[in-house]
N, C-alpha and C positions, 0 to 999 in steps of 0.2 A: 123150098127154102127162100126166103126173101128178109134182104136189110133198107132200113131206113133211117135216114142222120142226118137231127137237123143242126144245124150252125145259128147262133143268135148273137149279133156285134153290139156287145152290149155301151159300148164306146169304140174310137180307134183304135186303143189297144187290149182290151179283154174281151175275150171270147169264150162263149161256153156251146157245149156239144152233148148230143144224145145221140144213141146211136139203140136203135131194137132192131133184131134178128129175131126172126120167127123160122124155123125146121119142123115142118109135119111128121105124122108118123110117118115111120117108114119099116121094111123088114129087115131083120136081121140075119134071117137063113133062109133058105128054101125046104124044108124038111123033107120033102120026097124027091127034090131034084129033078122035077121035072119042066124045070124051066117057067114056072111061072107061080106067084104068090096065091097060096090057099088061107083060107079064113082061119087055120090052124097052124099056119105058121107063125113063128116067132116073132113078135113087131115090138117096136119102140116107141113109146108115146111123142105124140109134139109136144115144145115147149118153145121157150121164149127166152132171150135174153135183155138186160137193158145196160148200156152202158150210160154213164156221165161224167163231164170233164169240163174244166174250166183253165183259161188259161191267160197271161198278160205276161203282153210286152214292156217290161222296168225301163228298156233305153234301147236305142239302135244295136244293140251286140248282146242286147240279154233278154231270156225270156223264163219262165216259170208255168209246170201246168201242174194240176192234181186233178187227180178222180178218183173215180170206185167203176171197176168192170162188174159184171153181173150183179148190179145192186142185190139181187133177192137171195144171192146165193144156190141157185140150181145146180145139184149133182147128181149124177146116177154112175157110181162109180163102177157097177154092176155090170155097163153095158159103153158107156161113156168115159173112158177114165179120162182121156184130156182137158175136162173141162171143170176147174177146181176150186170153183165155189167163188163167193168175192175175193175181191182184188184192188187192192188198195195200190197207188202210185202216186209216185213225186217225182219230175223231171226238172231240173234246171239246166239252161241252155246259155252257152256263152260263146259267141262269132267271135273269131278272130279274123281280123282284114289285113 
């Protein structure tokens, strides 16, 4: 499994982010239990994720982001159920001092 995120300051107050996570295959069971993976045991393909997000600072106490998590919408709910397709977000952030 490996993540990579990059940041670009597209000014001093807007920023935008990506973020990819790549997960290999990996097994799912052991089916003979003998403690080690056979070519006929159960595995789960790699895949990839991509996030993106963009985000600005309006004033010293306010800020605002939006993105979309897994742009492509990857799910395999079959074997995967956590992970639930795009995902859309809006944050607004307000400091109080």
């Amino acid at each position: 499994m490996g993540n990579i995120k990059f940041n670009y300051h597209l000014n001093n107050k807007t920023e935008m982010n990506a973020m990819l996570t790549y997960r290999s295959k990996y097994a799912l069971s052991d089916s003979n239990a003998n403690g080690f993976l056979d070519t006929y045991d159960q595995f789960i393909e790699g895949y990839s994720l991509c996030d993106l997000g963009i985000s600005h600072q309006i004033s010293s106490l306010k800020s605002c982001q939006i993105g979309v998590k897994n742009i492509f919408g990857f799910t395999n709910p079959e074997y995967i159920s956590n992970i639930s397709g795009r995902l859309y977000y809006m944050n607004f952030k307000i400091n109080f001092k």
